[in-house]
C-alpha positions as CSV (number, residue, x, y, z in Angstrom):
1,X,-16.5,-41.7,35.4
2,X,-16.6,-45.2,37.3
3,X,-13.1,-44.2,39.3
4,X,-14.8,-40.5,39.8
5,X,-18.0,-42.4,41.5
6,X,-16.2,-44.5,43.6
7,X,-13.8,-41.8,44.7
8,X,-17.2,-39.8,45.3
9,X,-18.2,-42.5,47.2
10,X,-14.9,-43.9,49.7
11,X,-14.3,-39.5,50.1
12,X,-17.9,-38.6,51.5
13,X,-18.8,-36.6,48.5
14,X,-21.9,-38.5,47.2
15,X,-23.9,-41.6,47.9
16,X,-26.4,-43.5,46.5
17,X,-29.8,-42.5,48.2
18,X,-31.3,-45.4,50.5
19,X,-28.6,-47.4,49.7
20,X,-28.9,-49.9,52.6
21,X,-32.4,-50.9,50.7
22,X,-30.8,-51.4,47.4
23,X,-31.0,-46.9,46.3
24,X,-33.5,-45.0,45.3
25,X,-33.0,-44.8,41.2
26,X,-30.8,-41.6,39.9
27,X,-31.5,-39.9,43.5
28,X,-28.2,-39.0,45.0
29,X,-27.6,-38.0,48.8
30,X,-24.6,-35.2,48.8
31,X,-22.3,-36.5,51.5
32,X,-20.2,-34.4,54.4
33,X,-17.5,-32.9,51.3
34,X,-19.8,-33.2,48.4
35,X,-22.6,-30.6,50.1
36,X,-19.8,-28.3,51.2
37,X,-18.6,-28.3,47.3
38,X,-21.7,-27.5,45.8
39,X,-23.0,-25.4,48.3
40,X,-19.8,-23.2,47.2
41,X,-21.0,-23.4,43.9
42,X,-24.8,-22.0,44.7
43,X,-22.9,-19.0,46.5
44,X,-20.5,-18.3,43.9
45,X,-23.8,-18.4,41.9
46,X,-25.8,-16.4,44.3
47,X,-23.0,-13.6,44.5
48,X,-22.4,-13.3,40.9
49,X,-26.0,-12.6,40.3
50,X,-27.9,-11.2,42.6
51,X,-25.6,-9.3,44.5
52,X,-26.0,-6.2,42.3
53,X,-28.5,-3.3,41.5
54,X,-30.1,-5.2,39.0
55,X,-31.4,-8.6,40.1
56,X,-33.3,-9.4,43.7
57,X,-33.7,-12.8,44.7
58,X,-36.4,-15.1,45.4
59,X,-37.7,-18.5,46.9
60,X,-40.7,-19.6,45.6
61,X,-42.4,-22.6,47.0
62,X,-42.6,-26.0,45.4
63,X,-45.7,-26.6,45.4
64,X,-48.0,-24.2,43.4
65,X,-51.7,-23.9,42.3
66,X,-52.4,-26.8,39.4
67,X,-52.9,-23.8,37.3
68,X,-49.7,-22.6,37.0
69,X,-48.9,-25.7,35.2
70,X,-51.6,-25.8,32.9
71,X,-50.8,-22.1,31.9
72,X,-47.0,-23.2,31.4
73,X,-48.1,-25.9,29.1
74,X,-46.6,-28.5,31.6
75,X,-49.4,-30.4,31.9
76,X,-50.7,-30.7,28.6
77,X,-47.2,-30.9,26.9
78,X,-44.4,-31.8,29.0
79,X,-43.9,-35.5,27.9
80,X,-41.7,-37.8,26.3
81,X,-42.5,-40.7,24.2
82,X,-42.5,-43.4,25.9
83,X,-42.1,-47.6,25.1
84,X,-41.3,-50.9,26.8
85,X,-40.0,-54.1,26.2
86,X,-42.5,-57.4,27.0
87,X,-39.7,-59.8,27.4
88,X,-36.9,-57.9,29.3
89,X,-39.3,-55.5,31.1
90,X,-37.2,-52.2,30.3
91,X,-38.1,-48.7,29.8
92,X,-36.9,-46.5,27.0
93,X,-37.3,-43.1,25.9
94,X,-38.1,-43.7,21.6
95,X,-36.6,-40.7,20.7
96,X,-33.6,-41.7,21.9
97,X,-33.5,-45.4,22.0
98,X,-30.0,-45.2,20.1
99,X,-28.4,-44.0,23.3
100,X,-30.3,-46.7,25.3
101,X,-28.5,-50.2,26.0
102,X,-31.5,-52.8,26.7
103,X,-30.2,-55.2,29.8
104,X,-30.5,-58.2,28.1
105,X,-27.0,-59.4,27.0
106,X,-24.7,-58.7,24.7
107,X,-25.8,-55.1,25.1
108,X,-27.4,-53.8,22.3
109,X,-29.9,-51.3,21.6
110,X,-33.9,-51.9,22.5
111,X,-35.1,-53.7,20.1
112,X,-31.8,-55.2,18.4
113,X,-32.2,-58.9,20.3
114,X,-34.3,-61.4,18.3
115,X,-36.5,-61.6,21.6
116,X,-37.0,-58.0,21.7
117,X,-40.6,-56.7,22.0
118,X,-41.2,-53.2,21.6
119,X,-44.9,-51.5,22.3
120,X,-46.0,-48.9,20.8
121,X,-44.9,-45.4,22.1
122,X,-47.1,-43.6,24.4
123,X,-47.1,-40.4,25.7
124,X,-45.4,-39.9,29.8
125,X,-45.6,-36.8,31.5
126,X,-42.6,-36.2,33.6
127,X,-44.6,-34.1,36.6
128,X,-44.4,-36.2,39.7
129,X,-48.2,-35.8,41.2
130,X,-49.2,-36.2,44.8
131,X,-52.0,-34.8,46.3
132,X,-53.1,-31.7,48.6
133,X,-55.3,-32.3,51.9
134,X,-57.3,-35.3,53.6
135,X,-58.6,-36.9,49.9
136,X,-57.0,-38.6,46.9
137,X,-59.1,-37.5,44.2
138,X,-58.5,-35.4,40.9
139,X,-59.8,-32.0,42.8
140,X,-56.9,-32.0,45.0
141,X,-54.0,-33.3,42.7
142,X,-50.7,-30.9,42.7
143,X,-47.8,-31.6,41.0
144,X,-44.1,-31.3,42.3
145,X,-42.4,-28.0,40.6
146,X,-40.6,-29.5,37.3
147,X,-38.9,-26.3,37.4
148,X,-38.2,-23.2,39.1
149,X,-39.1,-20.8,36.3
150,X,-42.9,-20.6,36.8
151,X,-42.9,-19.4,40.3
152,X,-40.5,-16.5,39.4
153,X,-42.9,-15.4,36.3
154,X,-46.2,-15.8,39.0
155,X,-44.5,-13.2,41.5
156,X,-43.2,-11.0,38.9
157,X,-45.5,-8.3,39.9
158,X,-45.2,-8.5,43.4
159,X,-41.0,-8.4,43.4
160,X,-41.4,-5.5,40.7
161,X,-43.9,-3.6,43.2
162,X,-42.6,-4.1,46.4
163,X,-39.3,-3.8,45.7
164,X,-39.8,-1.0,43.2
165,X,-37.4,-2.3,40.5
166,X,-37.4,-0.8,36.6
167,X,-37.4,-3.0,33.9
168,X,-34.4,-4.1,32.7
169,X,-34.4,-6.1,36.1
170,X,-34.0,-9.7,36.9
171,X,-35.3,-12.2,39.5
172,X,-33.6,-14.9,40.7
173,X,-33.6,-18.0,42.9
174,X,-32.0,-21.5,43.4
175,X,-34.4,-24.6,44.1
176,X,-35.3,-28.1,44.0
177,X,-36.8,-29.4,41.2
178,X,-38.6,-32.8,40.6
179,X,-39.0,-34.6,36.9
180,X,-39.9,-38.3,36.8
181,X,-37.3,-39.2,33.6
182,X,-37.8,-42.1,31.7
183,X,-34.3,-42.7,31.0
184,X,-32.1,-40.8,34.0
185,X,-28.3,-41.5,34.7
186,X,-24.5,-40.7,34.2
187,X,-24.3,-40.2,38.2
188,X,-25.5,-37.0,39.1
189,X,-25.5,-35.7,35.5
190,X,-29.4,-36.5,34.8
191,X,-31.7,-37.3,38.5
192,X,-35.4,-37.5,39.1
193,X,-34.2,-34.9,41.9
194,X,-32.2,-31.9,40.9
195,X,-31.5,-28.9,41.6
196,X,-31.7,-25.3,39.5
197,X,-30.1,-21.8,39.6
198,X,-32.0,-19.9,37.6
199,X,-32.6,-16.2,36.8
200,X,-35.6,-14.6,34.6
201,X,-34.3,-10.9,33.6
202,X,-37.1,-8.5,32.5
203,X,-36.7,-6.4,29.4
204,X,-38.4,-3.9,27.5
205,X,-39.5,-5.5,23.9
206,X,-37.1,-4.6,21.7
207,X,-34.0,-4.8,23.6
208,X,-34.3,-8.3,24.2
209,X,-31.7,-9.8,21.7
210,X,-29.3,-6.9,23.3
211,X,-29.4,-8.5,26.7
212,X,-29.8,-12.2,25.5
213,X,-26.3,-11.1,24.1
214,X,-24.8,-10.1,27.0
215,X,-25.9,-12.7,29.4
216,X,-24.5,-15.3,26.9
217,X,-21.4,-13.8,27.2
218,X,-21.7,-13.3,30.9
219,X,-22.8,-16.8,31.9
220,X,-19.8,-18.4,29.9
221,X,-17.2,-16.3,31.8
222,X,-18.6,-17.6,35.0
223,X,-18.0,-21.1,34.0
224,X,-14.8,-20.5,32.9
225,X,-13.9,-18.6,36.5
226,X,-14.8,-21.6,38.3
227,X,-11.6,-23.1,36.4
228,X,-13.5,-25.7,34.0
229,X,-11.0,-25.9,30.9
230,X,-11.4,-23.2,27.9
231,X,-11.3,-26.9,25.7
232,X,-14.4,-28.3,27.6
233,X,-16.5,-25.8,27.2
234,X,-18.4,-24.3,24.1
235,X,-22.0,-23.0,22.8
236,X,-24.4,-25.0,21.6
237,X,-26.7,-22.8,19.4
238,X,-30.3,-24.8,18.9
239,X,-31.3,-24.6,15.6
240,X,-35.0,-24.1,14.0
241,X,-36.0,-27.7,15.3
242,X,-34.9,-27.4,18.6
243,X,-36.2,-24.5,19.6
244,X,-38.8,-24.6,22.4
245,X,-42.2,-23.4,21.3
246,X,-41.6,-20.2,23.3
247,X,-38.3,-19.3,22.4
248,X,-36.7,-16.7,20.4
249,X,-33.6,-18.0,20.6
250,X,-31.7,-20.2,23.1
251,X,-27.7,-21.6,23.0
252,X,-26.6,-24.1,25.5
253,X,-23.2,-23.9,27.6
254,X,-22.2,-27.3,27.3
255,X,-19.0,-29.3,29.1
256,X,-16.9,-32.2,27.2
257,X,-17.6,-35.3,30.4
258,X,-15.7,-37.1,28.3
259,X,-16.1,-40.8,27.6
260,X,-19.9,-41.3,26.4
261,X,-21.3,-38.7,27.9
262,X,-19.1,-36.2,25.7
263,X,-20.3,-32.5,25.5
264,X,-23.4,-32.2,27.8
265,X,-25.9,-29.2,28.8
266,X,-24.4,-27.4,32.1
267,X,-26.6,-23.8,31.3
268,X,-29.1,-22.6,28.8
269,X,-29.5,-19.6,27.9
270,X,-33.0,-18.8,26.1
271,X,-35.4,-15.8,24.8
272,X,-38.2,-16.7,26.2
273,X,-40.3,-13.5,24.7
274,X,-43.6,-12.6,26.5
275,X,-44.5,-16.0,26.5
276,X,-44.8,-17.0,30.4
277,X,-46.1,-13.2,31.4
278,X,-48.9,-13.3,28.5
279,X,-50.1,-17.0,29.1
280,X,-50.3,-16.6,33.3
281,X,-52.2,-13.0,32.6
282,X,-54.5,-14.9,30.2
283,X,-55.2,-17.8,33.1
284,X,-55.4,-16.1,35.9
285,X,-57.4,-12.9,34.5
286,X,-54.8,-11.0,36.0
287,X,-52.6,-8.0,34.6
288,X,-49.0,-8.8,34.5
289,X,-48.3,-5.5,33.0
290,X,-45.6,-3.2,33.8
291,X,-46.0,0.9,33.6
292,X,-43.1,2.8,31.9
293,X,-43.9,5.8,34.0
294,X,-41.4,8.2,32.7
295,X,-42.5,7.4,28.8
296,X,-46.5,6.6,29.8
297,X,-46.9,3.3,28.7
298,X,-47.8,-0.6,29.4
299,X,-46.5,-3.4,28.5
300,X,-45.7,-7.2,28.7
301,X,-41.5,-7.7,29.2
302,X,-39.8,-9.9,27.3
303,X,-37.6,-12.0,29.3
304,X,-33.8,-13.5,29.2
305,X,-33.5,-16.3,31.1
306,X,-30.2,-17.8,32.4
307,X,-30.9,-21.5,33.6
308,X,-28.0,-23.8,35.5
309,X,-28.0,-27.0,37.0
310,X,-26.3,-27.3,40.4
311,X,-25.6,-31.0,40.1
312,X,-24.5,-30.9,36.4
313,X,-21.8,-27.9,37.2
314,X,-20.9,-29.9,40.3
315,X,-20.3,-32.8,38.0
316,X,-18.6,-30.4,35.8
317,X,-16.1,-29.6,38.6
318,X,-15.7,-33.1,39.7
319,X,-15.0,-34.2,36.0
320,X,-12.4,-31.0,35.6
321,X,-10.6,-31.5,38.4
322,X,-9.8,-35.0,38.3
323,X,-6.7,-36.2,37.5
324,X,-3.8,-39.1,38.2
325,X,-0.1,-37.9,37.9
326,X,4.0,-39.7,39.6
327,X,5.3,-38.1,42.0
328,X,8.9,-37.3,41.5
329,X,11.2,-39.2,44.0
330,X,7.6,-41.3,44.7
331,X,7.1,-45.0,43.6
332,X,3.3,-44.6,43.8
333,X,1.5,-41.8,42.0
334,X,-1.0,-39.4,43.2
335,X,-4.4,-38.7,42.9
336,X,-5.4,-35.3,42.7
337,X,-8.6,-32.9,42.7
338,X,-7.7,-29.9,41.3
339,X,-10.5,-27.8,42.0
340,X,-10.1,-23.9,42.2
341,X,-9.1,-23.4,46.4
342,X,-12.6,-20.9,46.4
343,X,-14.5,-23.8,45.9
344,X,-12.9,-26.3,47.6
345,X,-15.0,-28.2,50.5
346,X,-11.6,-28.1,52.9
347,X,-9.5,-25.0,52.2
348,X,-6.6,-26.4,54.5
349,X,-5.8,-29.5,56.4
350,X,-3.7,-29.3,59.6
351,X,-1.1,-31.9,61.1
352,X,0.7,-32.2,63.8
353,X,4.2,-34.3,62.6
354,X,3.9,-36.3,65.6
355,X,1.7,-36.8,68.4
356,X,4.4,-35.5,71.3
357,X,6.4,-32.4,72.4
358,X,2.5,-30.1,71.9
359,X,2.3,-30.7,68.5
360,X,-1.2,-31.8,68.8
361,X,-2.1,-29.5,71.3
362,X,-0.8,-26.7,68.8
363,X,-2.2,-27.8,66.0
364,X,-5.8,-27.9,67.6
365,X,-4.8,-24.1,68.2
366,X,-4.5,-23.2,64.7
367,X,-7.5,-25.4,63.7
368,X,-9.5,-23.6,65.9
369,X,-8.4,-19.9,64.9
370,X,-8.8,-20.7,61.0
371,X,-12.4,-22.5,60.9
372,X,-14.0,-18.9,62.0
373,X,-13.1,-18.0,58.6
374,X,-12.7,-21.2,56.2
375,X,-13.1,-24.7,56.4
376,X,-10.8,-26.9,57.9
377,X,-9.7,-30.8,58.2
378,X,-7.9,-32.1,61.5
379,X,-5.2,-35.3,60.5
380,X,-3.0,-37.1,63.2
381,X,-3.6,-40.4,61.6
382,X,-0.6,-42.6,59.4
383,X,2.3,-40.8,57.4
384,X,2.4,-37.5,56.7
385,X,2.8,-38.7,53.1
386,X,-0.9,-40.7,53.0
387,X,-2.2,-37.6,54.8
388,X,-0.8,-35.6,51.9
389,X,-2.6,-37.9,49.6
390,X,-5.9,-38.3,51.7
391,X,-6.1,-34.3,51.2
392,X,-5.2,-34.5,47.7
393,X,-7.7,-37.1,46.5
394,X,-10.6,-34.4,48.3
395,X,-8.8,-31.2,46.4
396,X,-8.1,-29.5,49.8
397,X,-5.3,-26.7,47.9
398,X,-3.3,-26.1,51.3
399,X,-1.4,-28.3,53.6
400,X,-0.6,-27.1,57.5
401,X,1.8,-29.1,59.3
402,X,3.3,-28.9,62.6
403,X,7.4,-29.9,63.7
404,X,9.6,-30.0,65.9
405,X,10.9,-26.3,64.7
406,X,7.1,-24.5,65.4
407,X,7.7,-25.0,68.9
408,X,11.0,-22.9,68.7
409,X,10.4,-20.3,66.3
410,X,6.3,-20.3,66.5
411,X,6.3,-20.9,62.3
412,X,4.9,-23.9,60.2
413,X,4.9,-25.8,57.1
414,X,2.6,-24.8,54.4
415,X,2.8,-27.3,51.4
416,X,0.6,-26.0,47.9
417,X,-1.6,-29.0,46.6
418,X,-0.6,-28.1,42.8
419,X,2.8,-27.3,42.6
420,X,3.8,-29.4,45.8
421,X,5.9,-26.1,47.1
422,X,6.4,-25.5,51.0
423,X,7.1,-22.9,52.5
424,X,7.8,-21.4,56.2
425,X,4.6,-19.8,57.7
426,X,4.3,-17.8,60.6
427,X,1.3,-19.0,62.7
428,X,0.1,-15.1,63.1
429,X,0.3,-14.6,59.8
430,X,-1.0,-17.8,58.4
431,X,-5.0,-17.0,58.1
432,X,-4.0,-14.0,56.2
433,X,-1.5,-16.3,54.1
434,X,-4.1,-18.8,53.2
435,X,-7.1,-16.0,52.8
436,X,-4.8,-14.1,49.8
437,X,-4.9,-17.8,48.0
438,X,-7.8,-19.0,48.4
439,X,-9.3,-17.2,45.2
């Protein structure tokens, strides 16, 4: 994890937010490559989901009437227990103060120094408050959205009415959402700042467990599409004592990080009943009903919900694709990203051999043709072997380069990222070339 972070870093993928002030704690800033990557990843989402009959989309807003929380249960029970430490002035959640190192040294865990000084737990909500209009007083308090669920479930009726769906349907959006952890870290695995792609599909009561089958099933062939390893991935079924107070059942996809971190929540996937629909009618004295016209009758869905991190599964890839290997023939090795070409941030990086004979002026040509239909990184700079490299530390799957001979016969280089191959490209057909792989 500590070479992936600093790779993250030196490449433009991530950076530590406000770090010329010392950073902003477990808040991230997604640099130049790192927001092209994981903006693949929310379309790959996007398209998988919502682009069929079934599911519309949606983009609630972040901030919502108070009582959206209260119905949720967010205010009154979204906390975690909370304690500190009187000599060394940490924080720890108690629930989980064996995964917790207090910074006092040797490490150990709170409360294993002689010095140590736990309190008592106390109850922390994890809503970040602020406050609506010209006065800071309890009448105006909002909360930032600790999750994108809640403004799904609030417009159920009004995306069922106006875009005249039938249940089974589904809803689904991609947003920010805000919790003030007690504990956050592992990089971008666990932020105050996050962001979620979620998907709340409606269901007659009933058939609920049919569909929470098949969108179990669903969701753990998409992860495995983006490339993440068969060996990484498995279920995660919660048992009787994990089970949120709402659900009828829930399994987590969960990825193997490796090191500490181990297997980790990417997805859940959870019955959450008529829980949400029920308790928003009930506080808001309005019907959240839908009418079975063809059979005559009312009633309160059920709902499947699909839940995934953006971060996490950008982790995920990150942690995947990673890898050092020797180069044959090479006295230094290589480091690679091998992330699928579709998500790639730079699909192909063209060079001109040498800055003479129109090389340059040829390679602009090309670079200019391809980025109307793909990303694409212009390299003059050193070697055409530390250009190599540079491309294949950012996971870019396709090399371009232009010699002596693409003057002559109007073809070029293509090298493969993977396999190292090369092969002889004509320049017409090369966007077609590159467009066929990049899947």
């Amino acid at each position: 994890m500590d070479k992936l972070v600093s790779l993250c870093k030196r490449r433009g993928f991530i950076f530590q937010s406000s770090e010329i002030y010392g950073g902003t704690g477990s808040v991230w800033d997604y640099g130049p490559l790192g927001v092209e990557l994981k903006r693949n990843v929310k379309e790959r989402w996007w398209n998988s989901m919502v682009r069929r009959d079934d599911v519309v989309g949606l983009d609630a807003s972040i901030l919502m009437n108070p009582r959206v929380w209260e119905a949720s249960g967010h205010v009154g029970g979204f906390v975690d227990p909370l304690v500190d430490c009187r000599v060394c002035k940490g924080r720890f959640r108690a629930d989980k103060l064996e995964d917790a190192r207090c910074p006092q040294k040797p490490s150990k865990q709170p409360g294993q120094h002689d010095a140590c000084q736990l309190t008592e737990p106390r109850q922390f909500n994890l809503m970040f408050k602020t406050f609506m209009g010209p006065l800071e007083e309890s009448a105006s308090t909002v909360y930032l959205r600790p999750e994108t669920a809640q403004g799904i479930f609030v417009n159920f009726l009004n995306v069922q009415q106006s875009m005249r769906q039938k249940v089974p349907f589904g809803i689904a959006q991609i947003g920010k959402a805000f919790r003030n952890e007690i504990t956050p870290g592992n990089f971008i695995f666990r932020t105050r700042e996050f962001e979620q792609m979620e998907m709340q599909f409606f269901v007659e009561p009933g058939t609920d467990m049919e569909w929470f089958e098949k969108w179990k099933a669903a969701r753990m062939q998409w992860h495995l599409d983006l490339g993440l390893s068969t060996e990484r991935l498995k279920f995660h079924q919660h048992t009787a004592g994990e089970l949120a107070h709402y659900a009828r059942a829930a399994f987590d996809v969960t990825f193997d990080f490796g090191g500490t971190l181990g297997f980790q929540e990417i997805e859940g996937v959870h019955n959450r009943a008529d829980f949400d629909l029920t308790q928003h009618q009930t506080f808001s004295g309005k019907k959240l009903e839908y009418f079975d016209q063809p059979n005559n009758k009312r009633y309160v869905p059920y709902v499947v919900e699909t839940s995934v991190g953006a971060d996490r599964v950008t982790l995920a890839i990150l942690v995947n694709a990673y890898r050092e290997e020797a180069v044959e023939g090479e006295d230094e090795g290589r480091v690679v990203l091998g992330i699928a070409p579709s998500l790639a941030p730079i699909k192909a990086a063209v060079f001109p051999l040498t800055k003479k004979d129109g090389q340059p002026e040829m390679a602009r040509r090309i670079v200019d043709d391809l980025r109307t239909a793909m990303t694409v990184d212009y390299d003059e700079a050193g070697s055409i072997g530390k250009r190599y490299r540079r491309q294949d530390e950012v996971g870019t799957p396709f090399c371009v380069t232009i010699d002596p001979q693409s003057a002559g016969d109007d073809t070029v280089t293509v090298r493969e990222r993977d396999s190292l191959a090369q092969e002889r490209v004509s320049t017409s057909q090369l966007r077609a070339y590159l467009a066929a792989r990049l899947v």
